[in-house]
N, CA, C and O atoms as a GROMACS GRO file, in nm:
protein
  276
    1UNK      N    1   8.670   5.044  11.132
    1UNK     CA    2   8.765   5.059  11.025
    1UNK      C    3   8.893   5.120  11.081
    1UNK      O    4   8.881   5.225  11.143
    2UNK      N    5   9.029   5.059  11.066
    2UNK     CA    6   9.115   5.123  11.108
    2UNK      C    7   9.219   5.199  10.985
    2UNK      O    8   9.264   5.148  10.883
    3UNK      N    9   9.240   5.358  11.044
    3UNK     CA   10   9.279   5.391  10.934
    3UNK      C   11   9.433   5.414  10.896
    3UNK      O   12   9.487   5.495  10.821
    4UNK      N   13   9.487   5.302  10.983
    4UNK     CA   14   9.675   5.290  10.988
    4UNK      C   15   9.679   5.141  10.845
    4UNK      O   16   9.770   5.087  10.782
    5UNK      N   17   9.519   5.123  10.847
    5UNK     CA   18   9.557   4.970  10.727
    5UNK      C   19   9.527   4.995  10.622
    5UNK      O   20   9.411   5.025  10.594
    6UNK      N   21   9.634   4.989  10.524
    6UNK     CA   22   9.614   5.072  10.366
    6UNK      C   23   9.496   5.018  10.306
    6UNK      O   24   9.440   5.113  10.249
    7UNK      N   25   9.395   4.858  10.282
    7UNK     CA   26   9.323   4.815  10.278
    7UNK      C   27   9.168   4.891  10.299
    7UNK      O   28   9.065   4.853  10.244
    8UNK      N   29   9.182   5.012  10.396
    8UNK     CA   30   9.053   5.048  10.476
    8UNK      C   31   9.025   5.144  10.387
    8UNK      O   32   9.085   5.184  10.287
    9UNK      N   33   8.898   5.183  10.453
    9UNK     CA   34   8.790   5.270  10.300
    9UNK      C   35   8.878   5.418  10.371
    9UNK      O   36   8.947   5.476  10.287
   10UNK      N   37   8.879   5.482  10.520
   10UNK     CA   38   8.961   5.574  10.523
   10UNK      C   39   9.084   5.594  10.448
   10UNK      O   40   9.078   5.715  10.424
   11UNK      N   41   9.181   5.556  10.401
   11UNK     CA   42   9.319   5.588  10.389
   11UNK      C   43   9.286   5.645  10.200
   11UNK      O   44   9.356   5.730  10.145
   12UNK      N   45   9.178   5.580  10.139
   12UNK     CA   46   9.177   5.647  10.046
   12UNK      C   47   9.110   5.775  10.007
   12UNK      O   48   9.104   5.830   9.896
   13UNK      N   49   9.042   5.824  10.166
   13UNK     CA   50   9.014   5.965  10.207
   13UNK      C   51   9.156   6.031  10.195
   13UNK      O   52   9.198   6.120  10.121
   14UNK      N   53   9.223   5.946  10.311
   14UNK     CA   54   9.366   6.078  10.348
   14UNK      C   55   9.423   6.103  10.200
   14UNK      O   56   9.412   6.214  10.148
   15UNK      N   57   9.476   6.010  10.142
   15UNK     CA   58   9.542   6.036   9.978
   15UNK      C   59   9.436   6.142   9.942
   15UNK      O   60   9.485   6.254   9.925
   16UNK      N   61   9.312   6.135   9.928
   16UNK     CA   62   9.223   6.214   9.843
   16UNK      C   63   9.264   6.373   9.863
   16UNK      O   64   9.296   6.451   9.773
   17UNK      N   65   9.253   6.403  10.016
   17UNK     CA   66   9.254   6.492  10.095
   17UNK      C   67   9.408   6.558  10.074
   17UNK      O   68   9.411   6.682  10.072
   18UNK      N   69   9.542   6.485  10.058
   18UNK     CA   70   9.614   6.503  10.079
   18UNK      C   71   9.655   6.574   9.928
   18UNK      O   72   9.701   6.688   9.918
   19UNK      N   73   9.627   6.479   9.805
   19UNK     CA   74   9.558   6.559   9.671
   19UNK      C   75   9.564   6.707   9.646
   19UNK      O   76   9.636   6.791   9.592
   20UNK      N   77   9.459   6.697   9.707
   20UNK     CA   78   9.365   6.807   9.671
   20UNK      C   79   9.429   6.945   9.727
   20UNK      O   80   9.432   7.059   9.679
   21UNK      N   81   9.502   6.865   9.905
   21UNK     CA   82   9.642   6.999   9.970
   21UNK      C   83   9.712   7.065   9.874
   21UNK      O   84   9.706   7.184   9.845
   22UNK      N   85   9.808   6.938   9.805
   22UNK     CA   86   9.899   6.986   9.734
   22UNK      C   87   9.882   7.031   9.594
   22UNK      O   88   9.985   7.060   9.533
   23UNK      N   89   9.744   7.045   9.519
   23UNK     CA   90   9.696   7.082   9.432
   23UNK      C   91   9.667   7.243   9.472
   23UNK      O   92   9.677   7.343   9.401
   24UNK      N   93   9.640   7.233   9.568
   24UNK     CA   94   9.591   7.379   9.634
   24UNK      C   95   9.726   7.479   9.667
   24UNK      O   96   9.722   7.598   9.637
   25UNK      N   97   9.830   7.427   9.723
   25UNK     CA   98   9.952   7.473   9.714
   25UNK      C   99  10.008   7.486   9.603
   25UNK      O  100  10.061   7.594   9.577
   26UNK      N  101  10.010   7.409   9.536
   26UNK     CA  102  10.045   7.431   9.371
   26UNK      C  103   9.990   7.583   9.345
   26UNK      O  104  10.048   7.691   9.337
   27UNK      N  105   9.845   7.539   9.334
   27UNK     CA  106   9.771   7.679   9.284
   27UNK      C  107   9.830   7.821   9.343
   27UNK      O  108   9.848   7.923   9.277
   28UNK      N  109   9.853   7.802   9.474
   28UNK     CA  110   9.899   7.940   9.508
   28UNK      C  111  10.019   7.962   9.543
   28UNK      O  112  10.072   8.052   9.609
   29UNK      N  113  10.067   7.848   9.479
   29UNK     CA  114  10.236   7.938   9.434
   29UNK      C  115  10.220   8.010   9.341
   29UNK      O  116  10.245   8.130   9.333
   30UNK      N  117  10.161   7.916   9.237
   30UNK     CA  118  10.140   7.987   9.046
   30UNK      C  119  10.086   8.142   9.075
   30UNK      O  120  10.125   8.245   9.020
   31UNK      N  121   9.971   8.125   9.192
   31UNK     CA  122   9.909   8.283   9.161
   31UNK      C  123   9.972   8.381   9.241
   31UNK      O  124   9.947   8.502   9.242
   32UNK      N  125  10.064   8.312   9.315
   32UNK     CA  126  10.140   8.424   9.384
   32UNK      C  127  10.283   8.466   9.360
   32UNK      O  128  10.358   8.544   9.418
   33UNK      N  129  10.296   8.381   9.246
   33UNK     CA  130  10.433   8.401   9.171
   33UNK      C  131  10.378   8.500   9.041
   33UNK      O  132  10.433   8.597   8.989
   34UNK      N  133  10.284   8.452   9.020
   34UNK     CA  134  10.208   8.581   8.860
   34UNK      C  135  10.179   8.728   8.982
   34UNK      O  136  10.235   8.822   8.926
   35UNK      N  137  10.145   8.757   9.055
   35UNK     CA  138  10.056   8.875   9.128
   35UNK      C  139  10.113   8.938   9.261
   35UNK      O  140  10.073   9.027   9.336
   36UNK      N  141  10.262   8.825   9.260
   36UNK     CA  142  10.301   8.934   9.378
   36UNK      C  143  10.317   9.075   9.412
   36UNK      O  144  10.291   9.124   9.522
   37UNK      N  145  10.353   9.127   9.325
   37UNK     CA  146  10.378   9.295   9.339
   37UNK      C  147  10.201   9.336   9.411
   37UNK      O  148  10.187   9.391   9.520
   38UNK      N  149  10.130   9.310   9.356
   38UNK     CA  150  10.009   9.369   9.423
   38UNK      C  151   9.975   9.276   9.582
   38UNK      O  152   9.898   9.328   9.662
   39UNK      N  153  10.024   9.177   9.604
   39UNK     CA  154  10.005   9.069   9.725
   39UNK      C  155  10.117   9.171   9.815
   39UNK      O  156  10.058   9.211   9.915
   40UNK      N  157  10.255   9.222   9.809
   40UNK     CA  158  10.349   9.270   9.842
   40UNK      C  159  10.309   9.361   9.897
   40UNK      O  160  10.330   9.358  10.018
   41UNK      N  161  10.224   9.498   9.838
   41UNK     CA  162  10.207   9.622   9.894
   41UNK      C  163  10.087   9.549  10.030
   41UNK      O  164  10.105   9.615  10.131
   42UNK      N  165  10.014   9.474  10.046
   42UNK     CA  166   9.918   9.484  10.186
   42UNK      C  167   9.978   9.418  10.267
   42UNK      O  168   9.905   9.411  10.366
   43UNK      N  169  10.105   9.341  10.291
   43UNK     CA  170  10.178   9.346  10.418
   43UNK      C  171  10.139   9.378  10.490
   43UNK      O  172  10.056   9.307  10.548
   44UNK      N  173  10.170   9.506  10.537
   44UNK     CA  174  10.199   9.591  10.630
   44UNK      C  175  10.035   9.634  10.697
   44UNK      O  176  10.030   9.682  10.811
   45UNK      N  177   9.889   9.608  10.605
   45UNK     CA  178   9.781   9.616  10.650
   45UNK      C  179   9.738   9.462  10.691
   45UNK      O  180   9.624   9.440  10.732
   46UNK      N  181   9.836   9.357  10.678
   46UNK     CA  182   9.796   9.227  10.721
   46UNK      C  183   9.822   9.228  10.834
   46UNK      O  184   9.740   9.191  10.918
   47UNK      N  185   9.962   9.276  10.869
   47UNK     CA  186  10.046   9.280  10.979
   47UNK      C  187   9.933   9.342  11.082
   47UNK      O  188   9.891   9.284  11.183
   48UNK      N  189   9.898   9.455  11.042
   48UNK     CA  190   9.793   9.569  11.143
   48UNK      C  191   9.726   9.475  11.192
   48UNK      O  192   9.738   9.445  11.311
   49UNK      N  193   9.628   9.398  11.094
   49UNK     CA  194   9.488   9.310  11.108
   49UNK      C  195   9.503   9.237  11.204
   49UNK      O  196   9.421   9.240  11.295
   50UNK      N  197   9.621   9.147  11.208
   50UNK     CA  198   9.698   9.028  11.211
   50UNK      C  199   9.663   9.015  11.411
   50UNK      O  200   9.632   8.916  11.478
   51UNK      N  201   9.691   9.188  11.460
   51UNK     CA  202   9.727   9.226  11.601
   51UNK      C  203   9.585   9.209  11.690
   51UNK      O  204   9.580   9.132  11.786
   52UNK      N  205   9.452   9.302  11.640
   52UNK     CA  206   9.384   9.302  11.693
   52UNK      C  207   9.320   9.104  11.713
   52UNK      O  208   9.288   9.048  11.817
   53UNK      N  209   9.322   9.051  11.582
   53UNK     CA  210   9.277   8.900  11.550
   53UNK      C  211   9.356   8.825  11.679
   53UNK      O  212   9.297   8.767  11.770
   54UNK      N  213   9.485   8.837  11.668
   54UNK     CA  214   9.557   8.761  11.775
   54UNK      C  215   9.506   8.811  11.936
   54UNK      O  216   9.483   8.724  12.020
   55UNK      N  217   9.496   8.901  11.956
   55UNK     CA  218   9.450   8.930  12.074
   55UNK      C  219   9.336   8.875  12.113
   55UNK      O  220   9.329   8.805  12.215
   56UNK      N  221   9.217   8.907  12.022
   56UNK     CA  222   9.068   8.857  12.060
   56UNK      C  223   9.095   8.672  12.048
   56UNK      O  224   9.043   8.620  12.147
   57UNK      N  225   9.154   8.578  11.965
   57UNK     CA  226   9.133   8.480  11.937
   57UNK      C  227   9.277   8.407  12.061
   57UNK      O  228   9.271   8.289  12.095
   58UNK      N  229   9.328   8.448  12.083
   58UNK     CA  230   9.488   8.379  12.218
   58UNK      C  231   9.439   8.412  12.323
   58UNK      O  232   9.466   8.336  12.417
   59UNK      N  233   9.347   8.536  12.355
   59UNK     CA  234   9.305   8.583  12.492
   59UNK      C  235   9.187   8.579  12.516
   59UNK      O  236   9.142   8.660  12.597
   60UNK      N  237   9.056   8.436  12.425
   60UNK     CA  238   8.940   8.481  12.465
   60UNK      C  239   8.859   8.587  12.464
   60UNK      O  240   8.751   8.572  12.523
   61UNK      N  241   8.887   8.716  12.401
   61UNK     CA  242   8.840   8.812  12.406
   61UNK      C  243   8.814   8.904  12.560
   61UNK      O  244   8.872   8.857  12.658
   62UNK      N  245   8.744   9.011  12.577
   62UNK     CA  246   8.752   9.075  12.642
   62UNK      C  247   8.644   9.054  12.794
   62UNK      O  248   8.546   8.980  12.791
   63UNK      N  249   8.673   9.113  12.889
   63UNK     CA  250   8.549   9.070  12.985
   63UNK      C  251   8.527   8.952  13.084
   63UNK      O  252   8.438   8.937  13.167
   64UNK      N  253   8.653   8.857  13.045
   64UNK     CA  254   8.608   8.716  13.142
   64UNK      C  255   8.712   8.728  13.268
   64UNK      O  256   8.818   8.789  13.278
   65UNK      N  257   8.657   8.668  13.337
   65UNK     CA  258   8.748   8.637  13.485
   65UNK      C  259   8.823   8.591  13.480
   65UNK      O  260   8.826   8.478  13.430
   66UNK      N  261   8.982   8.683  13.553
   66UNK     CA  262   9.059   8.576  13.540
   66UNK      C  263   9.102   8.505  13.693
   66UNK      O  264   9.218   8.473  13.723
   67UNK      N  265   8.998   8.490  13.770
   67UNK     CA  266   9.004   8.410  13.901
   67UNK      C  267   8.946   8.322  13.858
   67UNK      O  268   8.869   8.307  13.763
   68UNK      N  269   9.011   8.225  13.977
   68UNK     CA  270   8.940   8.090  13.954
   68UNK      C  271   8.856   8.093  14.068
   68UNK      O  272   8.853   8.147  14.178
   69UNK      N  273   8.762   7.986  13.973
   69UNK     CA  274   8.643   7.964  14.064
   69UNK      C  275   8.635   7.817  14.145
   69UNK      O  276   8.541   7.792  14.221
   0.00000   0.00000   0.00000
């Protein structure tokens, strides 16, 4: 099945899929346009979170070699 030919059983996945994105974006504009003031104040504890996550998940985490073998 190729899924560049509008005809194919895929492409009415991607529309489905693509749906359901922008239904989902919808949704969290609405709830983040009603609830920002409380979304606003944890910034600054996302930001914190944000540091240790990037480290363990960009650097593999801790402990591995960095010679090559």
């Amino acid at each position: 099945m190729d899924d560049h030919n509008p005809g194919s059983r895929g492409s009415g996945r991607h529309a489905l899929l693509g749906a359901c994105a922008m239904l989902a974006l919808i949704g969290l504009y609405f709830l983040l346009r009603e609830h920002w003031g409380h979304v606003a104040g944890w910034w600054p504890y996302l930001l914190l979170l944000a540091c240790p996550l990037m480290h363990v998940f960009m650097h593999d985490g801790h402990g591995h070699d960095h010679r090559e073998k």
